[in-house]
N, C-alpha and C positions, 0 to 999 in steps of 0.2 A: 548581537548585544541587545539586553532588552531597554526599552526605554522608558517604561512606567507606562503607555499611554494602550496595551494592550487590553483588550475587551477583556469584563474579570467574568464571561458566562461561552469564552472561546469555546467551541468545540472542533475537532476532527470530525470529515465526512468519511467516516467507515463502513455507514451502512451503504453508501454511494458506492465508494468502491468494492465492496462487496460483492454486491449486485454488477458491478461489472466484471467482474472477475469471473462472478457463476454465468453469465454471458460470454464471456471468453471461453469458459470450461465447453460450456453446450457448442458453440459453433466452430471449437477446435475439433471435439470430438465427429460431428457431424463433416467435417473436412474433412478429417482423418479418412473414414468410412469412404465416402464418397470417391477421393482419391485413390487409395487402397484400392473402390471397387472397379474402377476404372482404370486401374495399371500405371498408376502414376507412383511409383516409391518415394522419388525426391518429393515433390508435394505431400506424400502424405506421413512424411519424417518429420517435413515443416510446420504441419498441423499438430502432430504429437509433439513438437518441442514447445509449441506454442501454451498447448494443453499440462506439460510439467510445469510451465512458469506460469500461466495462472490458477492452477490448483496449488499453488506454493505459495501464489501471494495470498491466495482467499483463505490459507490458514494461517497465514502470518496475521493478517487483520481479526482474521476469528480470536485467533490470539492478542491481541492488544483491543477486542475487543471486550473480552473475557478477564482482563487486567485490572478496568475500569479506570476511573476518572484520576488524573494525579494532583498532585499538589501545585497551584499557581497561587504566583504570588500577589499579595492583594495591591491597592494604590501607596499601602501604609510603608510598604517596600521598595528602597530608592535603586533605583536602576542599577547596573553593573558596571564596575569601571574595566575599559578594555586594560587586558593583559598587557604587562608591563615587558619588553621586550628588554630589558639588560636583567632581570630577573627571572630564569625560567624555569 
């Protein structure tokens, strides 16, 4: 529920997790290998599953980064009444 007392200049840290994610990418990739080179298959499965789910999320973010800014509402805007539960 919003309560009106939200900062009207909020932003999302995307570039943050961005950048962790292209750090995920790098030292899955680099497991992978390593593991692989040294005969370890379960290790190096774990590394490549690791590497699908954050090159997944870096382009979900690239994507909402790519979106831009949305609409928030200003102070002039009275909060939201919680949903009325015999009404649904």
């Amino acid at each position: 529920m919003r309560t009106g007392s939200e900062p009207r200049t909020a932003r999302s840290p995307l570039r943050m997790r961005l950048w962790l994610s292209v750090w995920g990418v790098i030292w899955a990739v680099l497991g992978t290998v390593a593991f692989a080179l040294v005969g370890r298959p379960g290790w190096a499965a774990v590394c490549g599953a690791v590497f699908l789910i954050a090159a997944v999320d870096a382009m979900v973010i690239v994507h909402h980064m790519r979106e831009g800014a949305h609409f928030q509402p200003g102070r002039d805007v009275p909060p939201y009444q919680p949903p009325d539960p015999r009404h649904p």
